[in-house]
Wavefront OBJ file of the C-alpha trace (Angstrom):
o trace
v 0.000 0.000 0.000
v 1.003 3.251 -0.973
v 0.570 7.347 -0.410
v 0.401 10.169 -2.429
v 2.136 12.711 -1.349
v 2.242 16.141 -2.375
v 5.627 18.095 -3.929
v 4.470 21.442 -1.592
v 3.891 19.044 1.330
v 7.617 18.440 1.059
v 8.609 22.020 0.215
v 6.185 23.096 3.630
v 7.781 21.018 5.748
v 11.450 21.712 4.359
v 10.831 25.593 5.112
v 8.934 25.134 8.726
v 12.020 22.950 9.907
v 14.665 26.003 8.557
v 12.355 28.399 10.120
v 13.085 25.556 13.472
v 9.037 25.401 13.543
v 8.962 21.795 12.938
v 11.053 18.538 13.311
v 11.636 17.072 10.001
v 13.958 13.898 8.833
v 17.168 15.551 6.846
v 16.075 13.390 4.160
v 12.742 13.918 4.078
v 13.110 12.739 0.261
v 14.009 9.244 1.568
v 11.995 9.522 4.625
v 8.667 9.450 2.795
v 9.789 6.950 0.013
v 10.627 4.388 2.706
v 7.028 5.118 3.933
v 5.757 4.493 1.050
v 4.712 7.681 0.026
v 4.634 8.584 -4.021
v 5.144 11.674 -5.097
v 2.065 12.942 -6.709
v 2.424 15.346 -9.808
v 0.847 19.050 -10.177
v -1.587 19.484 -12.638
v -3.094 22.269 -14.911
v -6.347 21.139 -13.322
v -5.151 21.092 -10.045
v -4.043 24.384 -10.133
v -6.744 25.553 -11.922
v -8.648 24.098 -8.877
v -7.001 25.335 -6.246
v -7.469 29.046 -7.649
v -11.393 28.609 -7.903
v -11.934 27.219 -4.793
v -14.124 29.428 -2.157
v -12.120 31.037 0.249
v -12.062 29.394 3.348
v -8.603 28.889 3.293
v -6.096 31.285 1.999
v -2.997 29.392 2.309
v -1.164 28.437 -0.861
v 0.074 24.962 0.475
v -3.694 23.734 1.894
v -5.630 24.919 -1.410
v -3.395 22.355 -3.508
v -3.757 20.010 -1.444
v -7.643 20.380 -1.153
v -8.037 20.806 -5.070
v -5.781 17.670 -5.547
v -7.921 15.880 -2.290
v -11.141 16.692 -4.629
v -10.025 15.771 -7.847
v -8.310 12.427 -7.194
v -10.284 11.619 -4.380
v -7.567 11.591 -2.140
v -7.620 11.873 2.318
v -5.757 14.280 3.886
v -4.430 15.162 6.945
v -6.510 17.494 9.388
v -7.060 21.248 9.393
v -9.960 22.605 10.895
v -10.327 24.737 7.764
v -10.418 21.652 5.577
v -14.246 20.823 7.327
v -15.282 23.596 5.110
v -14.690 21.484 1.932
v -15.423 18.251 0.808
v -12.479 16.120 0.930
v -11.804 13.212 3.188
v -9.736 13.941 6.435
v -7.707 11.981 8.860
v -8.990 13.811 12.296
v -6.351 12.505 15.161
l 1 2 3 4 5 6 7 8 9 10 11 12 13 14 15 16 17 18 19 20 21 22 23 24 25 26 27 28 29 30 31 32 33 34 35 36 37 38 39 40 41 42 43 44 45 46 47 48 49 50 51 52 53 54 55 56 57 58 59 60 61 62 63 64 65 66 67 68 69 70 71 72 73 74 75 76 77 78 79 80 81 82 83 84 85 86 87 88 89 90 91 92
């Protein structure tokens, strides 16, 4: 069983642990690939998405990921702005 996983997921994560916000592998490249995780590829439609979605969320990062959540029918992981949309979440 695999993930997808999103290219601005990685690029989030990579700038929150610089900014010493969050603790992140040094590989995160081979952290997620020996967890399974795929990378999953930004479309034109995705994008296209992302920018007409309402705005409940303004943040660049979350709007891809709920645009790509919608369109390949994909979970993500929680943010309480993500209730306002429908996309499957992971609530821990």
């Amino acid at each position: 069983m695999g993930f997808e996983t999103n290219p601005t997921t990685a690029w989030e994560i990579s700038i929150k642990k610089a900014l010493g916000k969050l603790d992140a592998p040094d590989d995160l490249a081979n952290a997620l690939e020996v967890n399974n995780f795929r990378s999953l590829e930004i479309t034109v439609a995705h994008a296209t998405k992302a920018g007409a979605l309402p705005r409940h969320h303004d943040g660049p990062f979350e709007r891809l990921l709920i645009a790509q959540a919608q369109t390949e029918q994909l979970t993500v992981t929680h943010d309480a702005k993500f209730r306002a949309y429908e996309i499957s979440v992971i609530w821990t």
